[in-house]
C-alpha positions as CSV (number, residue, x, y, z in Angstrom):
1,X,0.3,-5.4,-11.8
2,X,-0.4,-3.1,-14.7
3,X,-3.6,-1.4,-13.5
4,X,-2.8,2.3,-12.6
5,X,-6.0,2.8,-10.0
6,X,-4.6,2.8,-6.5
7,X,-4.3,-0.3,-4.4
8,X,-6.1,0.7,-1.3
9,X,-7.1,-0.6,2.3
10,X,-3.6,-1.6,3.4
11,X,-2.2,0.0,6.3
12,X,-1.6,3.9,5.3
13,X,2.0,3.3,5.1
14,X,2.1,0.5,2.7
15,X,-1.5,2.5,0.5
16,X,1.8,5.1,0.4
17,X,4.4,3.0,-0.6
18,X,2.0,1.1,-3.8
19,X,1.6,4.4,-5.0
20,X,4.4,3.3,-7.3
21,X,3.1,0.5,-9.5
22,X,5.2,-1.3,-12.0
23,X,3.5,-0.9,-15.4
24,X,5.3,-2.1,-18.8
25,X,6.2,0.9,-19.2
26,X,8.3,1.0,-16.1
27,X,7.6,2.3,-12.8
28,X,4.9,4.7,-12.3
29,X,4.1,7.5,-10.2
30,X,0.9,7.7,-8.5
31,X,1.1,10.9,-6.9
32,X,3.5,12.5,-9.0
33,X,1.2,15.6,-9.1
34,X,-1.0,17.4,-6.8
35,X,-3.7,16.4,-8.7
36,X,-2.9,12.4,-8.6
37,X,-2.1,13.3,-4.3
38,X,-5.6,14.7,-4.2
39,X,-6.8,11.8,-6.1
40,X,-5.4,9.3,-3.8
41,X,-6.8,11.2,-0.8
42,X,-9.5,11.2,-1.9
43,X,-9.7,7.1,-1.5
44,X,-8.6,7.3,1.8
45,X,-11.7,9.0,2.8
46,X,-12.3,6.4,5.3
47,X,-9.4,7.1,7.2
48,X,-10.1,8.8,10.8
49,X,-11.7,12.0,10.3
50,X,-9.5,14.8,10.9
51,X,-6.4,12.6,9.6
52,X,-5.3,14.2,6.2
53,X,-5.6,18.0,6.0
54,X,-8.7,19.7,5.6
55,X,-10.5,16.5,6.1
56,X,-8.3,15.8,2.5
57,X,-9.4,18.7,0.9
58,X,-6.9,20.8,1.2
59,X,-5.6,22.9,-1.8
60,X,-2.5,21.1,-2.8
61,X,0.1,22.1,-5.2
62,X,2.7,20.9,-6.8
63,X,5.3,22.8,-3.8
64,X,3.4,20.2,-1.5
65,X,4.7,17.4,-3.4
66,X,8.5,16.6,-2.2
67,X,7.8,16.3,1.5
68,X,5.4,14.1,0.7
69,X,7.9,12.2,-1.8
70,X,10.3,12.2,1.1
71,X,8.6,10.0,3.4
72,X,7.4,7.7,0.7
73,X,11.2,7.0,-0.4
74,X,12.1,6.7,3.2
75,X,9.3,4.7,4.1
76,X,10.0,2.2,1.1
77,X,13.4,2.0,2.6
78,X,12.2,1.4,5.9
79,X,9.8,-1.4,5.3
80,X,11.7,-2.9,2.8
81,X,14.5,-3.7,5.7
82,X,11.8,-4.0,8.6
83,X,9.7,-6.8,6.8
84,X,12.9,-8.9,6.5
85,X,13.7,-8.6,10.4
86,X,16.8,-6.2,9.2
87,X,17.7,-2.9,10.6
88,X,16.0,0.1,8.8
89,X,18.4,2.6,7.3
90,X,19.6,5.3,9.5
91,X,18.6,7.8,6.9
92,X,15.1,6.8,6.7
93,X,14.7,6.9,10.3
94,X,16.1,10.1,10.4
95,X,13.9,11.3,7.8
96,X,10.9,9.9,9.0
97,X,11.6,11.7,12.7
98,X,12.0,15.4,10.3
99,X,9.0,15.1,8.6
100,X,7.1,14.4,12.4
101,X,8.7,16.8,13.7
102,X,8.2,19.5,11.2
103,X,4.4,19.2,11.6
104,X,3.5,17.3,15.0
105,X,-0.2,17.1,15.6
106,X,-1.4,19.1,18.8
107,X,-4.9,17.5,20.0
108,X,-6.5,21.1,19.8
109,X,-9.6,21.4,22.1
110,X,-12.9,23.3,21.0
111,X,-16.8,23.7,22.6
112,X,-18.8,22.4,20.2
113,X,-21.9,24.2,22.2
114,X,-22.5,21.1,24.5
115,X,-19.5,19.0,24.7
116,X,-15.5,19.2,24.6
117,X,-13.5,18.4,21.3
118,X,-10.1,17.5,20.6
119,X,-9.4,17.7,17.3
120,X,-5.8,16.8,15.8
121,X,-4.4,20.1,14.6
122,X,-0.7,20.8,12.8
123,X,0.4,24.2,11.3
124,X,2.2,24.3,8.2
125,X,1.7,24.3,4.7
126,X,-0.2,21.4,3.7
127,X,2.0,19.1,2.4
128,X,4.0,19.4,5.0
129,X,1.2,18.7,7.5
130,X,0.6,15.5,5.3
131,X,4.0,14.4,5.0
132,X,4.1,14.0,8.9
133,X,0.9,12.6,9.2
134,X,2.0,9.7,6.6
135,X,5.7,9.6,8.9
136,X,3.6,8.5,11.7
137,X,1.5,6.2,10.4
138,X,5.0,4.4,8.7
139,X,5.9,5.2,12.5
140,X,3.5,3.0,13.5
141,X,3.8,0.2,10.9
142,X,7.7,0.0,11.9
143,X,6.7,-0.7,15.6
144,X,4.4,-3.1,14.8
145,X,5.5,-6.9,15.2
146,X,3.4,-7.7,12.4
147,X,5.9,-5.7,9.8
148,X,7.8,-8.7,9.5
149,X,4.3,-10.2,7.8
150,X,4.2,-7.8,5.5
151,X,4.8,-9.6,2.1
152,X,5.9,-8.3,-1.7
153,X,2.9,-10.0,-4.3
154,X,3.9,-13.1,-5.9
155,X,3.1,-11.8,-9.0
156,X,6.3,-11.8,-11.4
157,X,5.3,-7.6,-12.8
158,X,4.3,-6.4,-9.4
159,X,5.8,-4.7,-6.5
160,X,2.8,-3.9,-4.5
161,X,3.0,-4.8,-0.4
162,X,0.3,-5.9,1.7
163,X,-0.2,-7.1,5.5
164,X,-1.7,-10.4,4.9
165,X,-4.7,-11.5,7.3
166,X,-4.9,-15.3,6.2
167,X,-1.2,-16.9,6.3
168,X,-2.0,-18.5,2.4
169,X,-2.2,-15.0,1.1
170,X,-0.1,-14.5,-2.6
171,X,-1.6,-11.6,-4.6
172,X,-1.8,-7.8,-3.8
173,X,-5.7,-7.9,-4.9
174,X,-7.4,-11.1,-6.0
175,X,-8.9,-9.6,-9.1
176,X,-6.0,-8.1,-10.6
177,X,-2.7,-9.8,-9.6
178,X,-4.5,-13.5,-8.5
179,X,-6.9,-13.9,-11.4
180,X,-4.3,-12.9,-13.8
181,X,-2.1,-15.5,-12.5
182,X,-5.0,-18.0,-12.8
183,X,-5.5,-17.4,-16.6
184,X,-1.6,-17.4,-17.3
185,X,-1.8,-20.7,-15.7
186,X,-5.2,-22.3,-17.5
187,X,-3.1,-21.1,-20.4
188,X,-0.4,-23.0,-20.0
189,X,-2.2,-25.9,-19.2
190,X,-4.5,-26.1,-22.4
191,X,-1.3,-25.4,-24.1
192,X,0.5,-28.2,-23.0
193,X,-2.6,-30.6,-23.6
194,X,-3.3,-29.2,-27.0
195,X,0.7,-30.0,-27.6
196,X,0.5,-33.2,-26.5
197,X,3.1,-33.2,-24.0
198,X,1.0,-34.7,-21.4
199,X,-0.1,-38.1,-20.8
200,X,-3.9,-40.3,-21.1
201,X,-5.8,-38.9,-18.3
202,X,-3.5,-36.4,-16.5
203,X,-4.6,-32.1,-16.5
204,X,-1.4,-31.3,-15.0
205,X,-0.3,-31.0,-11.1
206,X,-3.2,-29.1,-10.1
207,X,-6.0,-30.7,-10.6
208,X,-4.7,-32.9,-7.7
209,X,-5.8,-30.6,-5.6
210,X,-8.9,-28.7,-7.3
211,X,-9.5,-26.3,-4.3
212,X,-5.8,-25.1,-4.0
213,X,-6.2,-22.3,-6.5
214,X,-9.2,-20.7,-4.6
215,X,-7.3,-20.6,-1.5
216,X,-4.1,-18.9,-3.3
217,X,-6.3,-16.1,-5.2
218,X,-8.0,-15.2,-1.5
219,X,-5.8,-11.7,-1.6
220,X,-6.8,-7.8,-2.0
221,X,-9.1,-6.4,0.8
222,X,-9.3,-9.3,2.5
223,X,-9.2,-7.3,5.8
224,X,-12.0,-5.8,7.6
């Protein structure tokens, strides 16, 4: 997966941890500046408002970039080892419990003039507030049952994660990863026929089953 716009609409914790696409170039760095953090929260504007601070506004700099660099390593870490059924590392649970700690969100209660609000509220500078905001939503992806779903795209140049909702799920978006895949593969096909190296009347193993390769590229936001 070469494409450098943010894969978005996973579960917070894994929209974190694909901020770190392989290019060929080598691994990038989404969020490597407090302009590319902004940037990203920007696309996670439908999260629950009051989530990110200042409703993801807030005026980052580049000193609000390592605790949020924190809890993405340790969150890689975590998931990477969760997914697979294994034990997490000690050292990314511990750092995922600092960075809640260091910012826990206090449901703060205001009169809006006719009702009673609680509004999450965390002091701190603001990428601290963030970094334990993304700790507990890693939090809850690591209590989950379904982190052991969670699945690495099948794509031989990506890295991305998603949560699957249909079981036959292989590529991190159907339009990048899937439909690349299904090129490479029409490719190799023609290839082999223009080379001669199949026989009278045969387009390869797939067209046995023509419908197989729509069913394989259903991927991306295929959540609600």
């Amino acid at each position: 997966m070469t494409d450098l716009v943010p894969l978005t609409g996973e579960p917070l914790a894994l929209d974190l941890v694909n901020t770190r696409p392989r290019t060929p170039d080598g691994q990038a760095d989404l969020i490597a500046t407090a302009e590319g953090l902004r940037a990203w929260l920007n696309l996670q504007a439908d999260r629950p408002a009051g989530a990110f601070p200042e409703g993801g506004q807030a005026r980052l700099t580049d000193d609000d970039l390592p605790p949020v660099h924190e809890v993405r390593e340790h969150a890689a870490a975590a998931i990477d080892q969760a997914r697979r059924g294994l034990r997490p590392p000690e050292e990314a649970l511990r750092g995922l419990n600092r960075a809640q700690r260091a910012a826990p969100a206090v449901r703060e209660l205001l009169w809006d003039g006719a009702v009673v609000t609680a509004v999450p509220h965390r002091e701190g500078p603001p990428g601290v507030r963030l970094a334990a905001l993304l700790a507990e939503a890693v939090a809850d992806l690591l209590t989950d049952p379904a982190v052991t779903t969670v699945r690495k795209c099948e794509a031989d140049d990506c890295v991305m994660l998603f949560l699957p909702a249909h079981p036959r799920r292989r590529w991190c978006s159907a339009a990048r990863c899937g439909n690349r895949a299904r090129v490479a593969r029409h490719y190799r096909r023609r290839r082999a026929v223009d080379q001669g190296s199949e026989g009278p009347g045969s387009e390869g193993p797939d067209s046995q089953n023509p419908g197989s390769e729509g069913a394989e590229l259903t991927g991306g936001r295929d959540r609600p």
